[in-house]
KELUMKOL-901832 format. One record per residue (C-alpha): z, x, y. Coordinates in nm, 3 decimals. Layout:
% KELUMKOL-901832
site up: Z | east: X | north: Y
...
% end
This chain:
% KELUMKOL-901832
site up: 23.275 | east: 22.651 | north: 25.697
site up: 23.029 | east: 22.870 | north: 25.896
site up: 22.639 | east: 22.785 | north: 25.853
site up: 22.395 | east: 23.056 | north: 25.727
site up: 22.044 | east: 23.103 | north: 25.609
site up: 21.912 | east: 23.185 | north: 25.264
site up: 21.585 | east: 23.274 | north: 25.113
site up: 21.450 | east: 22.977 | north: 24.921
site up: 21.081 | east: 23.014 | north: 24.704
site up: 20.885 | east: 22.700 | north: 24.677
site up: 20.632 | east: 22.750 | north: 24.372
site up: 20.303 | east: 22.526 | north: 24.397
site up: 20.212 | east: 22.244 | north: 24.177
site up: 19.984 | east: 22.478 | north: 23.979
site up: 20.220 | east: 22.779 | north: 23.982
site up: 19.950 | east: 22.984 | north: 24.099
site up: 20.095 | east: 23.074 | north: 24.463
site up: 20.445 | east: 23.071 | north: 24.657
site up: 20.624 | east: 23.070 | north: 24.977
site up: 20.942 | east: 23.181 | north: 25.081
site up: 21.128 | east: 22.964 | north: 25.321
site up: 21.447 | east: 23.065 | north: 25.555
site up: 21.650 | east: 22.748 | north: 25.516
site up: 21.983 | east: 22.672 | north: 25.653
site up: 22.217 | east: 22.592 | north: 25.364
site up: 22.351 | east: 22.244 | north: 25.410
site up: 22.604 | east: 22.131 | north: 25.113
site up: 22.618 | east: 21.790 | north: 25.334
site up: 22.259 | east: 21.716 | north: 25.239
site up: 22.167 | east: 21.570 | north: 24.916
site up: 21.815 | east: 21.673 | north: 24.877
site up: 21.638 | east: 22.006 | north: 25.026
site up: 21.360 | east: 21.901 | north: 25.327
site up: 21.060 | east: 22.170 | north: 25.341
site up: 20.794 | east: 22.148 | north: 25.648
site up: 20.542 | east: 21.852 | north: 25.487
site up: 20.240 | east: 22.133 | north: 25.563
site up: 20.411 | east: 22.359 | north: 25.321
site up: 20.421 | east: 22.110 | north: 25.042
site up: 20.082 | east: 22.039 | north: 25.118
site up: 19.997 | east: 22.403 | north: 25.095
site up: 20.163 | east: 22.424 | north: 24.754
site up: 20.005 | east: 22.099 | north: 24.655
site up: 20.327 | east: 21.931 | north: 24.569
site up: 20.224 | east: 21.537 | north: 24.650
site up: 20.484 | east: 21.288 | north: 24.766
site up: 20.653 | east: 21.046 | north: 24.510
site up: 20.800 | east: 20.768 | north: 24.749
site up: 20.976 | east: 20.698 | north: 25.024
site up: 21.358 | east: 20.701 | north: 25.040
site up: 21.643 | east: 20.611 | north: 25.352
site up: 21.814 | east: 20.859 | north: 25.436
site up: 22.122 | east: 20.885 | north: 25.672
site up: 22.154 | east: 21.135 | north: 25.935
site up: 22.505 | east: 21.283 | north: 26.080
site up: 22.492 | east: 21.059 | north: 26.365
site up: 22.518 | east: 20.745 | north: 26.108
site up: 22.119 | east: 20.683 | north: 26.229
site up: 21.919 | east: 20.566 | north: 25.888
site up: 21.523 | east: 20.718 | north: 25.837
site up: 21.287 | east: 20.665 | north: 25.608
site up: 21.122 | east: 21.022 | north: 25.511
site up: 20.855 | east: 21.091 | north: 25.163
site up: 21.029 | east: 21.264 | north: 24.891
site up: 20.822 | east: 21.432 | north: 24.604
site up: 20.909 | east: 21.689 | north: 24.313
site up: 20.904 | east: 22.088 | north: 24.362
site up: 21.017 | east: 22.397 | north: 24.124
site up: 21.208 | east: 22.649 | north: 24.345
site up: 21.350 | east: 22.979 | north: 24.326
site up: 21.671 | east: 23.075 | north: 24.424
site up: 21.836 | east: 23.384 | north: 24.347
site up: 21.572 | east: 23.468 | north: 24.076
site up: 21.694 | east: 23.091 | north: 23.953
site up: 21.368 | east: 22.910 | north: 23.899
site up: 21.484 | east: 22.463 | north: 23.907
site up: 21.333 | east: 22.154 | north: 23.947
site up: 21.402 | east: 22.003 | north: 24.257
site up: 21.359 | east: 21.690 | north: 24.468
site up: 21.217 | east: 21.786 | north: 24.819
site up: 21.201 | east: 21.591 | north: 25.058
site up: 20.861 | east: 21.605 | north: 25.313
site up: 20.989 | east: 21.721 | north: 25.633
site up: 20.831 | east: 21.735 | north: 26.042
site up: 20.688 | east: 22.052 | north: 26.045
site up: 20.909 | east: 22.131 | north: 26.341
site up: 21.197 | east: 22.048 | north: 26.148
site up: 21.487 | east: 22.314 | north: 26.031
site up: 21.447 | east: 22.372 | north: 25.670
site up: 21.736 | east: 22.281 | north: 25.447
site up: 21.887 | east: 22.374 | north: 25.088
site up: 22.046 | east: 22.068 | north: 24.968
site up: 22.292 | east: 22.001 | north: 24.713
site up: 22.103 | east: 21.889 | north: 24.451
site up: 21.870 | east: 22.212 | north: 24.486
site up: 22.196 | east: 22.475 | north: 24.449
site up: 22.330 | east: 22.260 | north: 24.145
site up: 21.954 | east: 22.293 | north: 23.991
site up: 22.013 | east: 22.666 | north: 23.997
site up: 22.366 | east: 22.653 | north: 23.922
site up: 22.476 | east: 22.839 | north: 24.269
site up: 22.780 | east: 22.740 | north: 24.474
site up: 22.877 | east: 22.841 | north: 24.840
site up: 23.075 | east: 23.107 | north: 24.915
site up: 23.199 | east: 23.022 | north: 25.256
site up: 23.400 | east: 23.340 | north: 25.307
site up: 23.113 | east: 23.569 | north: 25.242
site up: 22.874 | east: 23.362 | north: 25.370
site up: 22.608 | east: 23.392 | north: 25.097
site up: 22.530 | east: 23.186 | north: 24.734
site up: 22.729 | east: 23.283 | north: 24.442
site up: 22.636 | east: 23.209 | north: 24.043
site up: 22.873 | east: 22.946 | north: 23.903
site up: 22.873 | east: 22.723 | north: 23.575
site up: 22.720 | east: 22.404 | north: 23.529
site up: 22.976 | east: 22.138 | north: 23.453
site up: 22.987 | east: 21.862 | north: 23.174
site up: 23.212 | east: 21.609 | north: 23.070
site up: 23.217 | east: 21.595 | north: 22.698
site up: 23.271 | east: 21.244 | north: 22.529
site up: 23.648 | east: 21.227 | north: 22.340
site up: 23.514 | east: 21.224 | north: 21.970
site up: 23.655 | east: 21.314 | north: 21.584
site up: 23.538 | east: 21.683 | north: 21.651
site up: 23.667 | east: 21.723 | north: 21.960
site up: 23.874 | east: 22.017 | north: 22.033
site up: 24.206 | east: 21.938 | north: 22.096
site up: 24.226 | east: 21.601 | north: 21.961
site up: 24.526 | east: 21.503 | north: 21.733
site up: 24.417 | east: 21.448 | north: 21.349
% end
């Protein structure tokens, strides 16, 4: 799959101001990582710290706090996590399932898609034999 960028809002704590972030889309990363400056910006404070494990099988230890963004005119809770300001912004995972958006490799851009859920085998269950 080819990499691109896509337009990602960060909303502040208050929800009184935003920014609008290029990030590279990276399905391989869990969480999405913002410049720490921005997220201080938008007053979103940092939570805890969390290991993380890079490509290159290298483990880190980077802040991680909570952040509503807007993708796609989706607006999600996410978990961000605080980022070297020289570092390239990323849209993780966990951020495109928040919004319920998927990766359309082909195209090269986000596409809507449905939340999934595993529904628990029960009396009223459709398809069950009575």
């Amino acid at each position: 799959m080819g990499t691109f960028h896509w337009p990602l809002t960060v909303l502040s704590a208050d929800g009184d101001r935003e920014e609008t972030v290029e990030d590279l889309v990276d399905t391989g990363a869990t969480y999405t990582s913002l410049p720490a400056s921005l997220l201080a910006r938008l007053g979103v404070a940092p939570q805890r710290h969390l290991e993380f494990e890079l490509a290159n099988g290298e483990v880190i230890e980077q802040e991680i706090g909570f952040a509503t963004v807007r993708i796609e005119g989706v607006t999600a809770p996410t978990i961000v996590v605080f980022a070297d300001d020289n570092a390239l912004p990323l849209m993780g995972a966990h951020a495109l399932e928040g919004v319920t958006m998927a990766v359309d490799p082909v195209r090269m851009r986000l596409a809507p898609t449905r939340a999934l859920l595993m529904r628990e085998q029960g009396a009223n269950s459709p398809g069950q034999a009575r």
